[in-house]
C-alpha positions in Angstrom: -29.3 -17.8 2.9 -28.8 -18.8 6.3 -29.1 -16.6 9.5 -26.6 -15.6 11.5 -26.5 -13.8 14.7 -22.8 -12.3 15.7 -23.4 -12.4 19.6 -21.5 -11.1 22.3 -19.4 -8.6 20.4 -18.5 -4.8 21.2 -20.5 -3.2 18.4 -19.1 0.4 17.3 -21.0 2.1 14.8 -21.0 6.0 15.0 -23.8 6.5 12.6 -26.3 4.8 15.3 -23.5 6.3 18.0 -23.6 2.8 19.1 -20.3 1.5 21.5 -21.8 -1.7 23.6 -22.0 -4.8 23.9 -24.9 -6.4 21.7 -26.1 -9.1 18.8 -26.4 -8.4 15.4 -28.8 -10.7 13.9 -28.4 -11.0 10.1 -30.8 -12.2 7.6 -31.0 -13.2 4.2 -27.9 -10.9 3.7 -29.5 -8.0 5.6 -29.2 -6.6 9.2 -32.5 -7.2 11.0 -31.4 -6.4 14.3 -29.2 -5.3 16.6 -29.7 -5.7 20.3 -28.9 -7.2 23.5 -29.6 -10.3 24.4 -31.2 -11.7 21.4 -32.4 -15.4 21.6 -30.7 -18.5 20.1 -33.4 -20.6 17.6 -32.2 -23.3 16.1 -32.3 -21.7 12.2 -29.6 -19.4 13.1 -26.0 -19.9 12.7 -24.0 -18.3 15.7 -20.8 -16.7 15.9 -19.2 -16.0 19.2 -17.4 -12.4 19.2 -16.7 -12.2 23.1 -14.0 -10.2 23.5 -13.7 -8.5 19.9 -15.3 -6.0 18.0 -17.4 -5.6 15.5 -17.9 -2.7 13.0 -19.5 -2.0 9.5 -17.1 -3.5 6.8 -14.1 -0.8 5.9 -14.2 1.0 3.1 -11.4 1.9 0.7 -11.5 4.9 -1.0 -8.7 4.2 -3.3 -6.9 0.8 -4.2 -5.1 -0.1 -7.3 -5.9 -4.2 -8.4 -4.6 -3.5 -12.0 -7.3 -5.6 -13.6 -6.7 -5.1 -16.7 -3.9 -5.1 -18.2 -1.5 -6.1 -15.4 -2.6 -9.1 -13.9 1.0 -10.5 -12.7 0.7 -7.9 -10.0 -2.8 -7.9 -8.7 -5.9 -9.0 -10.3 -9.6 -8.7 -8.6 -9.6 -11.7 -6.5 -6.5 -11.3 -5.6 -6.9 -7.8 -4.8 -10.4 -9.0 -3.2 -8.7 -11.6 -1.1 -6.3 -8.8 0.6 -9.4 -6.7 1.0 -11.2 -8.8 3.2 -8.4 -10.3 5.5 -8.0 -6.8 6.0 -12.0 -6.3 7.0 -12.1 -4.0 3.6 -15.7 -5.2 2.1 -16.1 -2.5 -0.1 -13.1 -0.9 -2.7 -12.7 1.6 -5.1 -10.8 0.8 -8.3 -8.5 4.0 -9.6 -8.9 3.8 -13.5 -5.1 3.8 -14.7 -5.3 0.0 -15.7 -4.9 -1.0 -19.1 -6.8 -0.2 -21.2 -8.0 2.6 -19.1 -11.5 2.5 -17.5 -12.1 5.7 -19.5 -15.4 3.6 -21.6 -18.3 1.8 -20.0 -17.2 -1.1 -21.2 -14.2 -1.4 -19.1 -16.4 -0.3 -16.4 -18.6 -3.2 -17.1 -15.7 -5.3 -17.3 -15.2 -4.6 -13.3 -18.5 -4.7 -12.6 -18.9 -7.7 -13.9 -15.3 -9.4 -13.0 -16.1 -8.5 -9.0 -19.6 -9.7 -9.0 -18.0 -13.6 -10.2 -15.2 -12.7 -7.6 -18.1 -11.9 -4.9 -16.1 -11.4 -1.8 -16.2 -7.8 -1.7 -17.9 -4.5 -3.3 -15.6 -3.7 -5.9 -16.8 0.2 -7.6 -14.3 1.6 -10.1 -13.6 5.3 -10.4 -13.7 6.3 -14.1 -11.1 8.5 -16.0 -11.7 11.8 -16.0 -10.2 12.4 -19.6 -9.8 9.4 -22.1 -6.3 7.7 -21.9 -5.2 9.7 -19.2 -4.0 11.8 -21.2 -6.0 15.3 -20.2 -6.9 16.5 -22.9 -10.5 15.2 -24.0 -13.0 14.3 -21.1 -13.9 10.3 -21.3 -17.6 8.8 -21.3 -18.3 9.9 -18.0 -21.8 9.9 -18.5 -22.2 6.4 -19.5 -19.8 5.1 -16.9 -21.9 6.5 -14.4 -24.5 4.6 -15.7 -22.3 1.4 -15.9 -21.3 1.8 -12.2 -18.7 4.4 -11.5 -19.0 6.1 -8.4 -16.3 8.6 -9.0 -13.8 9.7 -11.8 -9.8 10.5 -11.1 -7.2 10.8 -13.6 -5.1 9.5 -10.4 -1.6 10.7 -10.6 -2.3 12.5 -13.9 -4.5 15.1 -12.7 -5.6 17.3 -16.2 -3.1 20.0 -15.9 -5.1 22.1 -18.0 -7.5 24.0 -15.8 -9.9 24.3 -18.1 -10.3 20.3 -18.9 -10.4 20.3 -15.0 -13.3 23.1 -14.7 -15.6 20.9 -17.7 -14.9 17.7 -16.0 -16.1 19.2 -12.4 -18.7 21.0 -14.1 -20.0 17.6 -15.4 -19.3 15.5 -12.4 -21.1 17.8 -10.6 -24.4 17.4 -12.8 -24.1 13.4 -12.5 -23.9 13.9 -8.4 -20.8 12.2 -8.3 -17.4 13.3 -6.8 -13.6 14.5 -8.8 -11.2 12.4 -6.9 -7.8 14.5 -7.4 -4.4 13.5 -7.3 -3.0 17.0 -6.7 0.8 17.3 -7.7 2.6 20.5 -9.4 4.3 18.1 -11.4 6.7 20.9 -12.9 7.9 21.3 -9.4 8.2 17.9 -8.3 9.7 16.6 -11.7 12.4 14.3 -12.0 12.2 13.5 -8.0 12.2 9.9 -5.8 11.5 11.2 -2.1 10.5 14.1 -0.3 13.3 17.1 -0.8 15.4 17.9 1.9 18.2 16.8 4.2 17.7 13.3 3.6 17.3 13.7 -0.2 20.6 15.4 0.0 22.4 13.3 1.6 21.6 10.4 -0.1 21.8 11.9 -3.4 18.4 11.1 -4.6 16.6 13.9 -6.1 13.3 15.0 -3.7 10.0 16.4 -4.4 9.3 19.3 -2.6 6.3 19.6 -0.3 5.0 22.8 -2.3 4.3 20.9 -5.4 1.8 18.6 -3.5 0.3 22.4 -1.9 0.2 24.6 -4.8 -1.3 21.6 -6.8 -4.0 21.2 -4.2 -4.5 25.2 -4.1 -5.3 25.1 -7.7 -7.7 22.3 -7.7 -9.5 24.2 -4.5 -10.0 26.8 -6.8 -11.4 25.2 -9.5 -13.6 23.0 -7.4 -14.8 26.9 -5.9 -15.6 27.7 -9.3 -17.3 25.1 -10.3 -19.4 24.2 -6.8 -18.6 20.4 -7.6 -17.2 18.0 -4.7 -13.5 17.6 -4.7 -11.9 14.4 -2.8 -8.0 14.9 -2.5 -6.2 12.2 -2.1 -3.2 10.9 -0.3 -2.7 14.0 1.3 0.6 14.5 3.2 1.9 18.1 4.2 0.8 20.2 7.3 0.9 23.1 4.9 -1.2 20.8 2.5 -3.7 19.9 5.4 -3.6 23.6 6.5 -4.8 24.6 3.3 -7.8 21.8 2.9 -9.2 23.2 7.0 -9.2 26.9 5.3 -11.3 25.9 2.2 -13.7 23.8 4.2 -14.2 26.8 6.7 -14.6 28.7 3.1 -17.7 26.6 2.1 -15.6 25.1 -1.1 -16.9 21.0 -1.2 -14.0 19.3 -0.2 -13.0 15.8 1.6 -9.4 14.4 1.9 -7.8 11.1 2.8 -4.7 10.3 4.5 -3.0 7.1 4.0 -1.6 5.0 6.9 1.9 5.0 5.5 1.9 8.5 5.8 0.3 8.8 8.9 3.2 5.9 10.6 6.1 6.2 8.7 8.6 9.2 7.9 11.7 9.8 5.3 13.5 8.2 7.4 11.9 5.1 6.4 14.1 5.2 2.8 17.3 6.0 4.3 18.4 2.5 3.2 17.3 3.0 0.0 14.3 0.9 0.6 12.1 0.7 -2.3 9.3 -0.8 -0.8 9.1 2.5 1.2 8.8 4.8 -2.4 5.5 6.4 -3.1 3.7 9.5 -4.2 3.7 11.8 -2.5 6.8 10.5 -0.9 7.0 10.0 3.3 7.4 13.7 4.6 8.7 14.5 8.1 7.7 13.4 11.3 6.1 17.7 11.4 4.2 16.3 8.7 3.0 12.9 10.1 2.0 14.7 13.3 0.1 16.9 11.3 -1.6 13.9 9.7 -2.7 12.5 12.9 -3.7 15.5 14.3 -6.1 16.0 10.9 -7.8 12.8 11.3 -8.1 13.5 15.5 -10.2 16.9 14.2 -12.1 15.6 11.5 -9.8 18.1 8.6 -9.2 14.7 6.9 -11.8 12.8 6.7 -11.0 9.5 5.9 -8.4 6.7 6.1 -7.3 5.2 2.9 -4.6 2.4 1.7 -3.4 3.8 -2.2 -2.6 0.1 -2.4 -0.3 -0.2 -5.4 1.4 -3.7 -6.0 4.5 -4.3 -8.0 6.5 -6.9 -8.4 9.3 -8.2 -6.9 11.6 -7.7 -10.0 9.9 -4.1 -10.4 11.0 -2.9 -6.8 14.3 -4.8 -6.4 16.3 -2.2 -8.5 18.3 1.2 -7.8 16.3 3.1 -5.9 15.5 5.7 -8.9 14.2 3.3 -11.2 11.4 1.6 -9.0 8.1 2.4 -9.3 6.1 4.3 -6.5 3.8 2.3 -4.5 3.3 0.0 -1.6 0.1 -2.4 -0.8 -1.6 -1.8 2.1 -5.4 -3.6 2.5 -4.1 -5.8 5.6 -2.0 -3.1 6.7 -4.8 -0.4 7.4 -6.1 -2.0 10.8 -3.3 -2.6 12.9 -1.5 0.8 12.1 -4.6 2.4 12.3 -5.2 1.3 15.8 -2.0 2.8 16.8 -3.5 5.9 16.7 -6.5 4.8 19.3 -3.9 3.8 21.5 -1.8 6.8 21.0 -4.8 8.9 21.7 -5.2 10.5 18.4 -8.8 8.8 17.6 -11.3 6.9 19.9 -12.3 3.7 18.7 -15.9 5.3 17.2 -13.9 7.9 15.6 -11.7 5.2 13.6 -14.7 3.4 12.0 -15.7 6.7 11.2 -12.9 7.3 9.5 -12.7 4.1 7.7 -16.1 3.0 6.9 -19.0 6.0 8.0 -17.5 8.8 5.6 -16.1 7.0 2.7 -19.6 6.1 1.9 -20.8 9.0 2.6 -18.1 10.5 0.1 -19.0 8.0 -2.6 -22.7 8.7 -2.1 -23.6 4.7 -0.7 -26.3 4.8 1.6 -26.5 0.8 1.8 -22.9 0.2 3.2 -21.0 1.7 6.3 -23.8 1.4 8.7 -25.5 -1.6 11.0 -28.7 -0.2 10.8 -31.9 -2.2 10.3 -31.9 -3.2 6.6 -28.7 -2.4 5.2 -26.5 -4.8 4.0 -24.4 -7.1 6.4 -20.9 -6.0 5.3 -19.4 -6.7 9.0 -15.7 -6.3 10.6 -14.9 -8.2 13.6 -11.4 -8.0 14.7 -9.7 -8.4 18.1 -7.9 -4.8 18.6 -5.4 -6.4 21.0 -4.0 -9.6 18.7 -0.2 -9.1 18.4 1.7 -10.9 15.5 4.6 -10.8 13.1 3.4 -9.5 9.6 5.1 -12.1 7.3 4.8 -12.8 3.6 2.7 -16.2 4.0 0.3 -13.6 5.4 -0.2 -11.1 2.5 -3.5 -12.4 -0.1 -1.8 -10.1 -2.6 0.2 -11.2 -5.5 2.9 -8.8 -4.8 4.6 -8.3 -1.6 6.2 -4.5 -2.0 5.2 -3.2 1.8 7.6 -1.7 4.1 5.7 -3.2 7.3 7.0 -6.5 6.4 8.6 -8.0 9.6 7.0 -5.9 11.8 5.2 -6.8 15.4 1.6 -5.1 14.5 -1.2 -5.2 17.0 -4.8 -5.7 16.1 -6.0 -8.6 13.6 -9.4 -9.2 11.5 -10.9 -12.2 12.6 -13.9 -12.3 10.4 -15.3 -10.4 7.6 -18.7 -10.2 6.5 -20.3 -9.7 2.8 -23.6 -9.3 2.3 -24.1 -11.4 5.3 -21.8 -14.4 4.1 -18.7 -15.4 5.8 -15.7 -14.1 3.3 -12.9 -14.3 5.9 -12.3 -16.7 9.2 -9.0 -16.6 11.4 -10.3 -17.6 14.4 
């Protein structure tokens, strides 16, 4: 494998608490060094990054390439392609595809699927019970050994406490993290949008904001119990938030993500009955977006996740009560999340934090989210200043369900990096 040396760029990395200008010399896919001034030879590739910058690849704590079993929305090179125009270089798989990665050998499947792909990590999140279905706990145990880095019964969280408490009790043992979509789903049943004046004026029936608390509340608890590591995900109430900054000062294992649509957009955003703007948990209020921002600015949330979800066209194009929730969001994440450098909300450090430091922390990768000396050369280099028109013969996805469509977004990858091999180029 050739060398490269990335020269010129404004390196960010908080885990060396680097923000300068440097090189990043790269080697047989490995960083070898990073420092000023480091001399051409002739061996070494160069790539110019004056004027951008240049961070560890993103990470993506929760994606949805529904491979298998629904291929005609998003596969893994498909899903892989989105990931890496959007400087994602590592992604983790939520298990509701079909059949459900509740066996090893749909983990393997993965495994095996993304290393043929080979544009970007690709580590599936095993079921926490077998179909879904929450009742009896899935293989965990060889799934970890397969390659799991997590399990989730995504938006089917056990509602049985007890299923919840075992599975916790045994994640715990296997050092790996409960991922926890946490819904009262007797509360929020039945509903399309976030309940209140909105929801009533249109006519749709909401889901309130407490279902998303008191479902978070009792997952807390059960994570107390057990001392395993809860990660909740798409989190989108102040109340919610609130909640999650009380059981961290409590001592209670807990990370959280928030996702960009929820930290950009509010109800609003569905007053047309967009459908491309319907997903769970629903856009809140503009209280609760603030609150969002404000959560990531203090470190109560600690990372930045997409949920990408693809459907179809023919899927989202209905009455607004019969489309399925879910947006995509891999070449989204960027731009909006620059938004809140510029808004004040995050420095530019604390955003790679956010989006590549913790996440592997949280999945327990030492090898990825850092440029230090030996660690893989997963690398984002994007101009933060780019301004351009999202449009469709820009999205790698097969599906093309995103409410930021058409809009002027600031801040563009210009090259990814994987394993110190060129996956993406707009330059």
């Amino acid at each position: 494998m050739d060398s490269l040396l990335i020269k010129g760029g404004r390196v960010v990395d908080p885990s060396l608490s680097i923000d300068e200008v440097t090189d990043i010399l790269i080697d047989n896919g490995k960083v070898v060094k990073v420092e000023k001034n480091i001399p051409i030879s002739e061996a070494v590739t160069v790539v110019n990054a004056d004027g951008l910058v240049v961070s560890p690849g993103f990470i993506d704590l929760h994606v949805h390439f529904r491979d298998p079993g629904q291929e005609w929305k998003e596969d893994i090179e498909t899903g892989s392609q989105a990931a890496v125009a959007g400087g994602v270089t590592s992604v983790c798989c939520m298990a509701n595809t079909d059949p459900v990665n509740d066996n090893p050998a749909v983990t393997r499947y993965i495994v095996e699927k993304a290393k043929s792909v080979g544009l970007c990590d690709v580590f599936p999140i095993g079921a926490i019970t077998k179909g879904l279905k929450g009742e009896e706990l899935a293989e965990i145990g060889l799934m970890v050994k397969a390659g799991i880095v997590a399990v989730s019964d995504d938006g089917e969280t056990p509602k049985d406490a007890k299923v919840l408490r075992n599975a916790m009790d045994y994640a715990r043992s296997l050092g790996i993290p409960v991922f926890t979509h946490s819904e009262d789903k007797t509360l929020s049943a039945g509903g399309h949008m976030n309940e209140g004046m909105i929801s009533t004026l249109l006519g749709i029936p909401g889901m309130p904001a407490e279902a998303e608390e008191i479902g978070i509340l009792r997952d807390l608890m059960v994570a107390k119990l057990t001392g395993a590591h809860i990660h909740i995900c798409h989190v989108s109430t102040s109340n919610a938030l609130r909640i999650i900054e009380m059981a961290k000062r409590e001592g209670i294992n807990v990370t959280c993500e928030i996702t960009p649509h929820h930290f950009t957009l509010t109800e609003e955003a569905v007053r047309d009955f967009n459908t491309s703007a319907k997903m769970c948990p629903p856009l809140r209020t503009s209280e609760d977006v603030e609150a969002c921002r404000r959560a990531l600015k203090s470190g109560v949330a600690d990372a930045i996740a997409t949920d990408h979800a693809p459907h179809t066209e023919d899927e989202k194009m209905v009455e607004f009560c019969a489309a399925p929730f879910g947006i995509i969001g891999l070449q989204t994440m960027l731009p909006l999340t620059l938004e809140l450098v510029r808004k004040g909300y995050l420095t530019l450090s604390q955003m790679v934090e956010r989006l590549s430091t913790t996440p592997a922390k949280i999945i327990k990768r030492s090898d990825i989210g850092a440029l230090k000396l030996g660690a893989r050369a997963n690398v984002t280099v994007f101009d933060p200043d780019e301004e351009y028109v999202f449009i469709r013969e820009m999205v790698r996805s097969k599906s093309f369900n995103s409410p930021f469509l058409g809009w002027k977004l600031k801040g563009k990858v210009k090259m990814t990096f994987y394993n110190g091999k060129i996956v993406f180029k707009d330059l």
